[in-house]
C-alpha positions, 0 to 999 in steps of 0.5 A: 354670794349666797351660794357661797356664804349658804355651805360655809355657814354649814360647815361652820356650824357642824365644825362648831357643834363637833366641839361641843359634843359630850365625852363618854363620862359627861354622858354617864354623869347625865344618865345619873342625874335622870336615873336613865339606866339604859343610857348609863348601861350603853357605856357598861364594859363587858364585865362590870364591877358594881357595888350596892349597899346589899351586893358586890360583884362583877356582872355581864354587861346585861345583868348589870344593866337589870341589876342598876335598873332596878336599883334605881326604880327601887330607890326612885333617883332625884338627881346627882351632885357631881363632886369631882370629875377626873383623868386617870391613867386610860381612862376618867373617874367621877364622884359624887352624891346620887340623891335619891327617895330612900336616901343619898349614895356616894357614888363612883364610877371608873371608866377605860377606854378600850378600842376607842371608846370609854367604858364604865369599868365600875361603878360603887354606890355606898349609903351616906348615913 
């Protein structure tokens, strides 16, 4: 019996866990709230569009990456209050309140799926004053 029931309880518990795994947006909306920029900058597209209180373009996957690093080390993240969290046509969007030491930012982020697997597209973080 124990030969048995030792792989089936297994497999339940893989089975189980599978279910419970966090998609793409889940896991940039916890690299946000830790200020982990190179976690966020793992679902960075090719090109990304970001907007920052003192520049807005589109970026490399790399300068971007440098770009939110340092916007974060300058400002020092305290966390992200989710506000809304959705679908939209190929992909999600989220918003919230990114809180920091020198102030709170409203904060967008647009993801697509692109070859099976969600990439941030852009994301927008605008002083609340």
């Amino acid at each position: 019996m124990k030969k048995i029931f030792t792989p089936v309880l297994v497999l339940a518990l893989v089975v189980a866990s599978s279910f419970n795994s966090l998609t793409g947006i889940d896991e940039v909306i916890s690299a946000l709230r830790t200020g982990n920029s190179a976690e966020l900058s793992k679902y960075f597209d090719d090109n990304v569009e970001l907007t920052l209180p003192d520049k807005s373009d589109s970026y490399s996957k790399a300068q971007a990456q440098l770009i939110v690093k340092d916007f974060f080390g300058n400002n020092g993240v305290k966390g992200f209050d989710l506000k809304h969290k959705g679908d939209s046509p190929g992909g999600h969007f989220c918003i919230g309140t990114l809180q920091t030491n020198s102030g709170n930012f409203r904060t967008n982020v647009f993801m697509k799926t692109k070859n099976g697997k969600e990439v941030v597209k852009e994301i927008r973080f605008q002083p609340i004053e």
